[in-house]
C-alpha positions as CSV (number, residue, x, y, z in Angstrom):
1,X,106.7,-133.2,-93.8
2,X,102.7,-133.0,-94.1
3,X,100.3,-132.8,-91.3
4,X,96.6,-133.3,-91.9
5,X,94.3,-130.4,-90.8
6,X,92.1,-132.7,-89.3
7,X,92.5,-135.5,-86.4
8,X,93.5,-139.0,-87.1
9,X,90.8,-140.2,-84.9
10,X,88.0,-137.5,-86.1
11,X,88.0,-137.6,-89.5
12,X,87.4,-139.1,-91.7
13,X,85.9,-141.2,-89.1
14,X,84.3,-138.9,-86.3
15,X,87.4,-140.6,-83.8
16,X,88.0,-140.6,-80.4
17,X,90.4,-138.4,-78.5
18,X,90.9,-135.0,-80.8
19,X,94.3,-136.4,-81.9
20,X,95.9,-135.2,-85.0
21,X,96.9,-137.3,-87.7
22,X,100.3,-137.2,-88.4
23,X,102.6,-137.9,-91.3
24,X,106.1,-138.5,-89.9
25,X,107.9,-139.0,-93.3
26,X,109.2,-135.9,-95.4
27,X,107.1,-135.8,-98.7
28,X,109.6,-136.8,-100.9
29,X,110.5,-140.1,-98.9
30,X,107.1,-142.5,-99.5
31,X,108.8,-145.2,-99.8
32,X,110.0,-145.1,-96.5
33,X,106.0,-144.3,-95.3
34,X,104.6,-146.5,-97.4
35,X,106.9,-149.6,-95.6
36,X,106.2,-148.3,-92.2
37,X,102.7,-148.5,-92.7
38,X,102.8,-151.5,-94.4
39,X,104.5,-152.7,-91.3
40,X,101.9,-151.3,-89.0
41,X,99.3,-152.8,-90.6
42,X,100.9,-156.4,-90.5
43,X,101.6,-156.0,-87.2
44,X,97.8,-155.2,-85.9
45,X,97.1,-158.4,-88.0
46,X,99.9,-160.6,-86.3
47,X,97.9,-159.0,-82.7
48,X,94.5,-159.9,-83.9
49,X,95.6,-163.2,-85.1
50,X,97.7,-164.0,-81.4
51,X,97.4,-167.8,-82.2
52,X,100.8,-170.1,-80.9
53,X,104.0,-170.2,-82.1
54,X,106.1,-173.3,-81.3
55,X,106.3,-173.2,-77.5
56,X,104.3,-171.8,-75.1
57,X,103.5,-168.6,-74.3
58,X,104.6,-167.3,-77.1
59,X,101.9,-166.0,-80.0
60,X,102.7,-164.1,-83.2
61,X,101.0,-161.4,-81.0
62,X,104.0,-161.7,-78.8
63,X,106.6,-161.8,-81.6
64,X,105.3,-158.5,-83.2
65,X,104.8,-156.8,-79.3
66,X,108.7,-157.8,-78.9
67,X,109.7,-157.2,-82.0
68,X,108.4,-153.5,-82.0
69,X,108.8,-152.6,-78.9
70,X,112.0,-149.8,-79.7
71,X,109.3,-148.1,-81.4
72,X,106.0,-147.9,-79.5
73,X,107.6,-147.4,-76.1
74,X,108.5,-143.7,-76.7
75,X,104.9,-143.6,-78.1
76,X,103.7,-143.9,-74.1
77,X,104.4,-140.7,-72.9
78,X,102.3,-138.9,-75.8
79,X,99.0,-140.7,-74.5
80,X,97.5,-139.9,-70.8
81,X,97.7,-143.3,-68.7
82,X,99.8,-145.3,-70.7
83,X,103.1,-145.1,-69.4
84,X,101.2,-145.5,-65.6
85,X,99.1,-148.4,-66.7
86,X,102.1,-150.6,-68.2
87,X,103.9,-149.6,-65.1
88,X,101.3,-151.2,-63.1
89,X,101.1,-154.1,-65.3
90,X,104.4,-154.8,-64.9
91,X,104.6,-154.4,-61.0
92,X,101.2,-157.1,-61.0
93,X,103.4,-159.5,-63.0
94,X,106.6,-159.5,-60.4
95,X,103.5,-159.1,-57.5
96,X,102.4,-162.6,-58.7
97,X,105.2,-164.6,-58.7
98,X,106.5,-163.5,-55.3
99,X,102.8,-164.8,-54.4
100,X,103.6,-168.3,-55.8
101,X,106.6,-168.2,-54.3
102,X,104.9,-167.6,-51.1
103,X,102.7,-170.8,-51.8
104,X,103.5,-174.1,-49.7
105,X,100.4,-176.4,-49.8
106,X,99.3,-175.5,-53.2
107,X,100.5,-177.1,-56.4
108,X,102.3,-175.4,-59.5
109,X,101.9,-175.5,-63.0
110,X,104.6,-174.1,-65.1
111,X,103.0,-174.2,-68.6
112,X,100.1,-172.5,-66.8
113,X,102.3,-170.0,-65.7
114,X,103.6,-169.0,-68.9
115,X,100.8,-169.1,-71.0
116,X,99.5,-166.8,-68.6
117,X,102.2,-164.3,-68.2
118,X,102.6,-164.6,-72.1
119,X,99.0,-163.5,-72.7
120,X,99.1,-160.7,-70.1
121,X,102.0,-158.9,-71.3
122,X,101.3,-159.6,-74.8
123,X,97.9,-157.7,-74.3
124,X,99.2,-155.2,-72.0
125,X,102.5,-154.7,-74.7
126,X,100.0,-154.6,-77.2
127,X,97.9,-151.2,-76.2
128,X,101.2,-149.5,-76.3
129,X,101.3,-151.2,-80.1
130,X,98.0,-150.2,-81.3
131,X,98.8,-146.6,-79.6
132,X,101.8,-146.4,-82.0
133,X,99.7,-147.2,-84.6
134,X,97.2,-144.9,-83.8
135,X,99.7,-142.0,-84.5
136,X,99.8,-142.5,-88.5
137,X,96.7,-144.8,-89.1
138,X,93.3,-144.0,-89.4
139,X,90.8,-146.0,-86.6
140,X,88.5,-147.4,-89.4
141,X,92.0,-149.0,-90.6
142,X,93.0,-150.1,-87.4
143,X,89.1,-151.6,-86.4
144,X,89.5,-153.3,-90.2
145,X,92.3,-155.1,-89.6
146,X,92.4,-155.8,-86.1
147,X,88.6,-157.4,-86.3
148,X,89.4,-159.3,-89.5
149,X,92.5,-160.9,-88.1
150,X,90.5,-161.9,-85.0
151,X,87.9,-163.4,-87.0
152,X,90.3,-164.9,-89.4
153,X,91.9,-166.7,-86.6
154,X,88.7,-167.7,-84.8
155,X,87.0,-169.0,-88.2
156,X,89.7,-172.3,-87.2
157,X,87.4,-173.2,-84.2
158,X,84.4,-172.7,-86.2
159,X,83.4,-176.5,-86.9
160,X,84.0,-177.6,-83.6
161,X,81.6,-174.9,-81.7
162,X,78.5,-175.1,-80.2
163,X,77.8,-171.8,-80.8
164,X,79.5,-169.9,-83.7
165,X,78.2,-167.1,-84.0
166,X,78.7,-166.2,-80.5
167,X,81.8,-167.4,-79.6
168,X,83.9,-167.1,-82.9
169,X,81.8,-164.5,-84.9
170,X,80.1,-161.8,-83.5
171,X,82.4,-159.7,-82.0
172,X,85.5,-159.6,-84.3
173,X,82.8,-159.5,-87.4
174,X,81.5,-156.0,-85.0
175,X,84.7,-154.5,-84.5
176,X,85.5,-154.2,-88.1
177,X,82.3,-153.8,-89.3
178,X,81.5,-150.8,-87.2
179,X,85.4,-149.0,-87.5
180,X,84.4,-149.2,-91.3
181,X,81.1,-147.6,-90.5
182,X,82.6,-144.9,-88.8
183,X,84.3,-143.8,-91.8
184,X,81.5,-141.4,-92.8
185,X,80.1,-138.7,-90.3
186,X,76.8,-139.4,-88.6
187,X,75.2,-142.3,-86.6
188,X,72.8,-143.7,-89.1
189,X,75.3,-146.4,-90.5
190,X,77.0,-147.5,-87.2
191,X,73.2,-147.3,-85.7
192,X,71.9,-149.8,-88.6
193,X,75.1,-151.9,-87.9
194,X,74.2,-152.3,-84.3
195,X,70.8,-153.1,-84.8
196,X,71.2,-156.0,-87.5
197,X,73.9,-156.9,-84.8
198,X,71.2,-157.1,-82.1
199,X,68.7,-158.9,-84.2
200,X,71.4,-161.9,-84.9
201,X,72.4,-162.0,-81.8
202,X,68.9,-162.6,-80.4
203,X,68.4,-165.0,-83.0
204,X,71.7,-167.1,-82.6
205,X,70.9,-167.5,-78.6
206,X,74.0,-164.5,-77.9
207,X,71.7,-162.5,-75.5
208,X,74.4,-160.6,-73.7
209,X,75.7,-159.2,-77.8
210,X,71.7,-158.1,-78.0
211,X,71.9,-155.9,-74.9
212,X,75.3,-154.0,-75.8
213,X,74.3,-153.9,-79.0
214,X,70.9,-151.7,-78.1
215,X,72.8,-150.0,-75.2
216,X,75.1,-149.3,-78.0
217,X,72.1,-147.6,-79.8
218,X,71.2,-145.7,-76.9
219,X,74.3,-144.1,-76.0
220,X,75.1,-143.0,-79.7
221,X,71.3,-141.8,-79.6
222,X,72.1,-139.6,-76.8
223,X,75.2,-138.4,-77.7
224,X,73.4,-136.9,-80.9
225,X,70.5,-135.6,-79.2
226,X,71.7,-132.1,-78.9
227,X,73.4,-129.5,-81.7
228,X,76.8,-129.2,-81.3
229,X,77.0,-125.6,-80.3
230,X,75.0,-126.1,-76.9
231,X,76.6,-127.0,-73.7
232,X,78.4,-130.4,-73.1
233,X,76.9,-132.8,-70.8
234,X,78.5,-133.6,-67.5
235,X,80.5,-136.6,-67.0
236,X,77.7,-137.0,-63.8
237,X,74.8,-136.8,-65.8
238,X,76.3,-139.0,-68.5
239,X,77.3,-141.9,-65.5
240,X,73.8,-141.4,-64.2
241,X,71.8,-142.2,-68.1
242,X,74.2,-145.0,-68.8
243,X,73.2,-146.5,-65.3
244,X,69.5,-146.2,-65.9
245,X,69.5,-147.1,-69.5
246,X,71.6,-150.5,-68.3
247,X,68.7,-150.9,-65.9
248,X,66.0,-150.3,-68.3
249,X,67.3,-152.7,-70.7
250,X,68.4,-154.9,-68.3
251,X,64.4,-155.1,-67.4
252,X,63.3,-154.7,-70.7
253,X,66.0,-157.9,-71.8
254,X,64.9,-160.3,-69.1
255,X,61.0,-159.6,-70.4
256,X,61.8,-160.1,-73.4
257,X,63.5,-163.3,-73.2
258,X,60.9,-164.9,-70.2
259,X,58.6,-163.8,-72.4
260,X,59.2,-166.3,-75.5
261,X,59.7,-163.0,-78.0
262,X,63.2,-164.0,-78.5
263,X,62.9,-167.9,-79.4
264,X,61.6,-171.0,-77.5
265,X,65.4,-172.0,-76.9
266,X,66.3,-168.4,-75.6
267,X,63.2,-169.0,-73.0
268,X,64.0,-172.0,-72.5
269,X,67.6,-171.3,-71.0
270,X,66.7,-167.6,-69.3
271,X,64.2,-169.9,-67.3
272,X,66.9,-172.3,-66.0
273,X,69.3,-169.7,-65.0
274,X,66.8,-167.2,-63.7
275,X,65.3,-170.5,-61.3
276,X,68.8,-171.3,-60.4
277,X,70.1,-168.3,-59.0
278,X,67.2,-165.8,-58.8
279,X,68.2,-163.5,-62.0
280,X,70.6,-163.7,-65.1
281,X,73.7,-162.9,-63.9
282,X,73.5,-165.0,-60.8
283,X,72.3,-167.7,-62.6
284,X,73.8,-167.4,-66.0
285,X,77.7,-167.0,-63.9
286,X,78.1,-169.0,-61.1
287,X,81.6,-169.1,-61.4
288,X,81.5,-165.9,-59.3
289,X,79.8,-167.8,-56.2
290,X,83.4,-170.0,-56.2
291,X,85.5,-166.7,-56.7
292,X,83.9,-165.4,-53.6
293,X,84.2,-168.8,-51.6
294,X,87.8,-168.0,-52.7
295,X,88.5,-165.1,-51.9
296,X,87.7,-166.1,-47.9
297,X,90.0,-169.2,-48.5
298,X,93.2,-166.6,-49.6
299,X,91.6,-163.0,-50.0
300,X,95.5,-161.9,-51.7
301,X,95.1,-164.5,-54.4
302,X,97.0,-167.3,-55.1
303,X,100.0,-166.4,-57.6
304,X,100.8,-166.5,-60.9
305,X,101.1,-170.7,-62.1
306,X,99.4,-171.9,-58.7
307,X,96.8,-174.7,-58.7
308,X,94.0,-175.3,-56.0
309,X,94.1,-177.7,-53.5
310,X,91.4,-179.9,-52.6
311,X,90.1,-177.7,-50.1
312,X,90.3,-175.2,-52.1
313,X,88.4,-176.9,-54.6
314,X,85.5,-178.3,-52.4
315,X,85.1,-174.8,-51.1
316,X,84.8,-173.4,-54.7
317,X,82.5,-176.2,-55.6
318,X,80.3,-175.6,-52.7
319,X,79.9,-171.8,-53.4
320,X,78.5,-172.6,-57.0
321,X,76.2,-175.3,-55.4
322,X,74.6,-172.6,-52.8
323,X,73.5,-170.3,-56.1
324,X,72.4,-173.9,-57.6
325,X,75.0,-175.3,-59.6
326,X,74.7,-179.0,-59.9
327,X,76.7,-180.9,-58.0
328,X,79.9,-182.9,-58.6
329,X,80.2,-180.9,-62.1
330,X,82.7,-182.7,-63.3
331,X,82.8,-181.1,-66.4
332,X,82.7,-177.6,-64.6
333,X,85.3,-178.1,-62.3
334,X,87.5,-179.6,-64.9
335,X,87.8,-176.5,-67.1
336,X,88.1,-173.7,-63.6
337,X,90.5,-176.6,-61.7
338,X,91.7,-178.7,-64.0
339,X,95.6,-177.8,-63.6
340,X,95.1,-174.1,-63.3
341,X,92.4,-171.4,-61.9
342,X,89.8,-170.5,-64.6
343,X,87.1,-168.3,-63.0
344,X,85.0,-166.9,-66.3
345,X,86.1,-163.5,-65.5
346,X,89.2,-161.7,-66.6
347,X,88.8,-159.7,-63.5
348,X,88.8,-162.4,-61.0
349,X,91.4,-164.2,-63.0
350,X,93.6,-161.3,-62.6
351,X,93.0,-161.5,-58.8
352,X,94.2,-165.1,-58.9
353,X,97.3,-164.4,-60.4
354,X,98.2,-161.1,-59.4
355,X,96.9,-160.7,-55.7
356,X,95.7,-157.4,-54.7
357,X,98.1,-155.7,-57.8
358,X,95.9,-157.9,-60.5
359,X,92.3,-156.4,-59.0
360,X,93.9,-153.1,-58.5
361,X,94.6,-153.3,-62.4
362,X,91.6,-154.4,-63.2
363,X,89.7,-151.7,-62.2
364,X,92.2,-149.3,-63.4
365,X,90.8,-150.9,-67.0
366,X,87.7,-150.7,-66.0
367,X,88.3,-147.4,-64.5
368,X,90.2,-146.3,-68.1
369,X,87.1,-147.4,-70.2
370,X,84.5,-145.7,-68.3
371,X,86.6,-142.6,-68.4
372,X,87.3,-143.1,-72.3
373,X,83.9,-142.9,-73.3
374,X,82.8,-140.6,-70.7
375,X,85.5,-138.4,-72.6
376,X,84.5,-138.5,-76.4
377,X,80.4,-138.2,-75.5
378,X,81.7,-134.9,-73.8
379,X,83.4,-134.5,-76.9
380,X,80.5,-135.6,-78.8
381,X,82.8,-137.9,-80.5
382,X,81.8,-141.3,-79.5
383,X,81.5,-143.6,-82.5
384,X,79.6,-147.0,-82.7
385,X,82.8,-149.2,-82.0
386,X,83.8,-147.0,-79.1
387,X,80.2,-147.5,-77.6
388,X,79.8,-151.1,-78.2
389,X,83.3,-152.1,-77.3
390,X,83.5,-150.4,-74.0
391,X,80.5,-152.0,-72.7
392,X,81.7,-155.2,-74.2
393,X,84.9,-154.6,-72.6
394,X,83.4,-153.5,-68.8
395,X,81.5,-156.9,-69.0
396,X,84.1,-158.9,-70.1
397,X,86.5,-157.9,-67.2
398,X,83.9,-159.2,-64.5
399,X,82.2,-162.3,-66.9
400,X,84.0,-163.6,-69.2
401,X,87.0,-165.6,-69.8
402,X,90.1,-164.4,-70.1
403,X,92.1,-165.9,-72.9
404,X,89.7,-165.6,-75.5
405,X,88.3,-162.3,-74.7
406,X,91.3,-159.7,-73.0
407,X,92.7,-158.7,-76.9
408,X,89.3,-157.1,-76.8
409,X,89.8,-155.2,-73.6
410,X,93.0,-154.2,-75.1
411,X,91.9,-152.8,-78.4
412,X,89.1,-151.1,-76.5
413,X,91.5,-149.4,-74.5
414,X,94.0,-148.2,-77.0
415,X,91.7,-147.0,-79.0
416,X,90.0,-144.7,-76.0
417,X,93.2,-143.1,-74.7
418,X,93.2,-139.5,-74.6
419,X,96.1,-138.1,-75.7
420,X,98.5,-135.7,-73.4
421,X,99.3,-133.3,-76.1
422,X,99.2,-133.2,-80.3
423,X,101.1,-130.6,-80.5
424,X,104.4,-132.2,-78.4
425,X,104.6,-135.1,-81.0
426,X,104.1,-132.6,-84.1
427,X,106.7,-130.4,-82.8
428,X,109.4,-133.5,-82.0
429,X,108.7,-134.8,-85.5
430,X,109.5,-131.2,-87.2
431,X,112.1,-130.6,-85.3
432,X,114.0,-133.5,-86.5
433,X,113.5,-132.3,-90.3
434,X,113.8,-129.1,-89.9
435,X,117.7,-127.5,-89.9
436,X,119.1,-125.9,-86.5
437,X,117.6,-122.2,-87.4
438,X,114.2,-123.4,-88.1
439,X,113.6,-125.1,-84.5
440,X,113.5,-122.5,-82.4
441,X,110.7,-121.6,-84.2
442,X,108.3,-124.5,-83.7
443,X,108.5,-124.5,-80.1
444,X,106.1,-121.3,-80.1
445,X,103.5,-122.9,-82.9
446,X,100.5,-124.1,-80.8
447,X,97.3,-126.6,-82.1
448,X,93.8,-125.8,-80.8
């Protein structure tokens, strides 16, 4: 048996949570760590990858979640939240259907209603996968292979896209790309990383990646600002510089791209939305004008698999049109409405299927990744991919689809979860090498 003196999430790569890297193979059985991790690290490729298997609902996300399952559910209990947020997961799923069950002048889509269940309880199954993982692997491994897969699998939609680098690129190619920065100590590599991130992003017409990615910067910045021997920063103070730095940037963002400094096309576009609904985030996500016309048609959501009706629909449609969406979009209401409730926000989505359960969730995530971070800049031990993903992650919940962008509100959360204890898990996996004598021992050993 070997235990490493230093945490699996702090060195080498600065980590996360203070938890200790642990070898849970005797010394003289590699064969039998060497397949285990070979096993973990195929199956955070199979949960980047998530593309279909066969039928629906099913991904090789799924498979892997299923598959693995014996081992990463007594994994739960060692992490704070974990066990409580798949709990709650769980209760949002059986909370949905009895809401479509409930439905009588709405429609029903069954494919709908798997491929969303599928997704959900792949993603939710798989932060209890990456946790498991987390016990034995290093992050920069983890970030490696999880963004590479991610990428590997989007790279298929690549001649197809209006946009590559922002809808297939930019984020999976930042998640590994940063984990493997954080290898070595100090922010000047995952600092660089973010910048050339920002300046891409500006220059591919991804605005939103240019703002995380220099709100990134700033919270690493601060983190650093002080030696590490003088007093840690409150959680308050820390909440009250991430809210004016967003506000500051937000500013500095919208002047920057009104302004022309960011490309003709960039101005171009800002212009529209910012005309159309008074600022960026009105303008640039109408969508949430129709999940607020919504949520007065049914404020407890709908149910997992239902479809709108047409009053539904017309009452959506004329929320968008009152923050200046055009009119009889077919093309717009084909992708929200078309046989199933898109709403361009995991968050509202959730609502939709899940009632009042599915929101409550959601800001539990929310809630978890705030705290996450909050937690390792106390600890001083926030790392470029924590930063970056977290506010990625917050975002995403309230603005961005949900199939192509809850794995990274996943990853983001399994990689931020505190842990209850290092020293339980080191002592259970002694103990079971150790002969009957020798455990009494262990149970006084403490970590620091």
């Amino acid at each position: 048996m070997t235990v490493s003196t230093a945490p699996a999430d702090v060195a080498p790569n600065r980590g996360i949570t203070g938890f200790r890297r642990i070898d849970p193979f005797p010394v003289n059985n590699s064969r039998a760590r060497d397949a285990t991790y070979a096993i973990a690290v195929l199956a955070v490729a199979m949960l980047g990858f998530d593309r279909r298997i066969l039928i629906d609902g099913v991904t090789t996300g799924t498979i892997v979640v299923i598959a693995l399952a014996p081992v990463w559910l007594g994994t739960l209990r060692e992490f704070r939240f974990a066990r409580q947020l798949l709990a709650l997961a769980l209760v949002a799923v059986a909370f949905g259907a009895l809401l479509t069950a409930l439905q009588s002048d709405r429609g029903f889509s069954l494919t709908w209603a798997i491929n969303s269940a599928g997704l959900f309880l792949t993603s939710m199954g798989g932060i209890g996968l990456l946790l498991w993982v987390r016990t034995f692997l290093p992050l920069y491994v983890i970030g490696a292979v999880f963004g590479g897969a991610v990428l590997l699998g989007n790279l298929q939609g690549v001649p197809g896209s209006v946009n590559p680098w922002k809808h297939e690129i930019a984020i999976p190619l930042a998640i590994a790309a940063l984990a493997w920065a954080d290898r070595k100590p100090g922010i000047r590599l995952s600092v660089f990383g973010l910048v050339v991130l920002a300046l891409v992003s500006a220059a591919a017409d991804f605005r939103s990646m240019f703002g995380f990615c220099m709100l990134a910067v700033v919270v690493l910045v601060w983190q650093n600002r002080t030696r590490s021997g003088e007093r840690k920063p409150s959680k308050l103070a820390t909440v009250a510089l991430l809210g004016v730095a967003l506000v500051a940037l937000y500013s500095a963002a919208s002047s920057l791209l009104l302004g022309g400094y960011l490309g003709e096309e960039t101005q171009t576009r800002t212009l529209e939305q910012v005309e159309n609904g008074g600022n960026l985030l009105v303008g640039g996500r109408v969508e949430w004008a129709a999940t607020l016309a919504l949520a007065e048609v049914s404020p407890g959501g709908f149910g997992l698999g239902t479809t709108l009706n047409g009053a539904d629909i017309a009452a959506a449609n004329a929320g968008m049109v009152a923050v200046g969406s055009t009119p009889n979009d077919t093309f717009r209401e084909n992708y929200m409405f078309g046989g199933h409730i898109k709403l361009h926000s995991i968050g509202a989505d959730m609502w939709v299927a899940f009632g009042i359960m599915g929101l409550a969730l959601a800001v539990t995530l929310a809630g978890l990744l705030v705290y996450n971070l909050l937690d390792a800049l106390g600890n001083r031990a926030a790392t470029g991919l924590l930063s970056l993903m977290t506010i990625i992650s917050v975002w995403s919940l309230a603005f961005e689809p949900t199939f192509s962008n809850l794995a990274y509100v996943m990853f983001t959360v399994a990689i931020g979860l505190p842990v209850v204890t290092s020293a339980r898990l080191r002592h259970a996996v002694r103990a079971t090498e150790m002969m009957p004598g020798q455990q009494a021992a262990v149970s006084s050993e403490t970590l620091q």
